[in-house]
C-alpha positions in Angstrom: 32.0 67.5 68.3 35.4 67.1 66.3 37.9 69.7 65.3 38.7 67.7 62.3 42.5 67.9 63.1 44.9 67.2 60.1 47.1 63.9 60.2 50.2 64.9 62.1 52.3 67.1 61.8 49.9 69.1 60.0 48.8 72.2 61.6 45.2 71.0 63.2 42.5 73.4 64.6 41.8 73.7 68.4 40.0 75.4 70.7 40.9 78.9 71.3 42.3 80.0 75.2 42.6 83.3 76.7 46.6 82.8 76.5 46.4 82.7 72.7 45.3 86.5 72.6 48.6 88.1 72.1 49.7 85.3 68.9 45.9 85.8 67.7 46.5 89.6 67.8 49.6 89.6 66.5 48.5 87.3 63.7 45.5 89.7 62.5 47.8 92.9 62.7 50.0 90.8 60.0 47.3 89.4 57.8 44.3 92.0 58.5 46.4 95.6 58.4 43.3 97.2 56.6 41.0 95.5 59.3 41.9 97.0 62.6 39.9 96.1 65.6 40.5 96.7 69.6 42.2 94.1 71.5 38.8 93.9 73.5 36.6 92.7 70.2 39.2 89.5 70.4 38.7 89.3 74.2 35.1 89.4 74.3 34.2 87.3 71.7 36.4 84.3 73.3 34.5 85.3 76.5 30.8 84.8 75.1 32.0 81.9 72.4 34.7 80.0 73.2 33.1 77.2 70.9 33.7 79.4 67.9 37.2 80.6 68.2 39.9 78.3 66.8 43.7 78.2 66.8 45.0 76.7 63.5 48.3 75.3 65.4 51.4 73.5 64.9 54.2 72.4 66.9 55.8 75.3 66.2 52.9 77.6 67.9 49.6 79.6 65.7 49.2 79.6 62.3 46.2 81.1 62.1 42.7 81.7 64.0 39.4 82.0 63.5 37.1 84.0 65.2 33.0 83.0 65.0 29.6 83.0 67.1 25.9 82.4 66.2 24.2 85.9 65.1 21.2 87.1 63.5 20.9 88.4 60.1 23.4 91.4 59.6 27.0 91.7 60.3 28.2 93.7 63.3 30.2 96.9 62.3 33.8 96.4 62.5 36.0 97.0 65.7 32.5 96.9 67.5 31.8 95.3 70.8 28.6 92.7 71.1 28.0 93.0 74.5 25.6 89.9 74.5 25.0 86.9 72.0 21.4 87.4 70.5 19.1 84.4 72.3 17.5 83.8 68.5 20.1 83.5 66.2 20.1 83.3 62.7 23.3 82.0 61.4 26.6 80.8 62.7 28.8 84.1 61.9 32.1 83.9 60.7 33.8 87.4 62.3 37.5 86.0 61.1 39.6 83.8 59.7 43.3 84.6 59.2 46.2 83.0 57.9 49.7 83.1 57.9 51.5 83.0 54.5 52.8 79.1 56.1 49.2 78.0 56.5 48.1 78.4 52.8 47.6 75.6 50.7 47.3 72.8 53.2 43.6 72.5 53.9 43.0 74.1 56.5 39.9 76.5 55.2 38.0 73.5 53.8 38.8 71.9 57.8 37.2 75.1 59.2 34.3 75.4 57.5 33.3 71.4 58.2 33.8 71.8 61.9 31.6 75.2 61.5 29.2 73.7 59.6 28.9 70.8 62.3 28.4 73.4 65.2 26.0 75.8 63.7 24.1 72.2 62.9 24.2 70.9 66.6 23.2 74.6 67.4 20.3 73.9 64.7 21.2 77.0 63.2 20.6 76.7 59.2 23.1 79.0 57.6 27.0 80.3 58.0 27.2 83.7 57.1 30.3 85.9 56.9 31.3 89.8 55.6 34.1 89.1 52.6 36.7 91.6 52.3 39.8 92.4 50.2 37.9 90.9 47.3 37.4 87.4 48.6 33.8 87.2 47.3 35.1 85.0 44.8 36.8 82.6 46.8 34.3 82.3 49.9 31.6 81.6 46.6 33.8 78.2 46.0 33.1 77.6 49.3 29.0 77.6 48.8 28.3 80.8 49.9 26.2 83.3 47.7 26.2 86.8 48.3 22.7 88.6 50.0 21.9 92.4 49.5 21.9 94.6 51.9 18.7 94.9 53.7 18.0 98.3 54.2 20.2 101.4 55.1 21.5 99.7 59.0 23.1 96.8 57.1 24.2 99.1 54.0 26.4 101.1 57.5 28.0 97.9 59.0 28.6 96.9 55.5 30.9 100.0 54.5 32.5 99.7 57.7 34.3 96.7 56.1 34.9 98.6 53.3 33.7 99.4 49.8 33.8 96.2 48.6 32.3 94.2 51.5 29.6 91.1 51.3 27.7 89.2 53.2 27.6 86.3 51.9 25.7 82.7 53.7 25.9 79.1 53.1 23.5 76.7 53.6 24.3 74.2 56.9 23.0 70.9 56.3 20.6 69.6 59.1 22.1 67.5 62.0 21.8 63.8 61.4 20.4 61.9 64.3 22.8 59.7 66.0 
């Protein structure tokens, strides 16, 4: 699978190592203030996904990160630990993607999402699914994904946890093409 770097020097996306924590943590404390979660959240989901946590990176060190992991249908409540990957998933979840002011406008959302959407394939998952914040409905919508209601009151919870304005939202994966 490919990370679909950018042409150099561009910032490019790699995998995420236990040594990034403290750049990853202090990265979502600057871009996620209203978004608090315990340095353990970070830890353990590195630990039981390393495949979905990314480094957006240039020489210069993190630019951003993202933070993902097939899950089932609703999101998990913020600043709460997993404890286990469920063996049926649903969807490949996005948990979060954070930027630094110097990473905007140069691609590196629309790079994200392809390498996502090529993992959740290989891991013949059908869907991406993500909670938008901060009123980012609208932009995470130009990236194909359509918001879902809340089913039922245990979604409606770990909704709000996010906040008032919080959506779970899923897009569509596109099957894996036999080689």
């Amino acid at each position: 699978m490919t990370f679909h770097p950018f042409p150099t020097p561009t910032p490019r996306w790699r995998a995420m190592a236990p040594a990034d924590l403290p750049a990853v943590l202090r990265i979502a404390a600057e871009v996620h203030p209203g978004y608090p979660e315990r340095d353990e959240v970070f830890a353990e989901r590195l630990a039981l996904h390393p495949g979905g946590c990314l480094v957006l990176e240039d020489g210069g060190g993190p630019l951003g990160y993202c933070i993902s992991h097939p899950w089932r249908g609703e999101p998990p409540a913020l600043d709460t630990l997993l404890g286990a990957l469920p063996p049926q998933p649903l969807s490949w979840y996005l948990h979060d993607v954070a930027l630094l002011p110097a990473a905007r406008g140069l691609g590196a959302p629309a790079a994200l999402l392809a390498c996502l959407r090529e993992r959740a394939a290989a891991a013949g998952l059908q869907a991406l699914s993500l909670t938008a914040v901060n009123g980012s409905a609208p932009y995470w919508q130009r990236q194909g994904f359509e918001a879902v209601p809340a089913d039922g009151p245990k979604q409606r919870e770990k909704l709000r946890s996010y906040g008032p304005d919080a959506r779970l939202m899923t897009a569509a994966v596109p099957s894996a093409v036999p080689a």
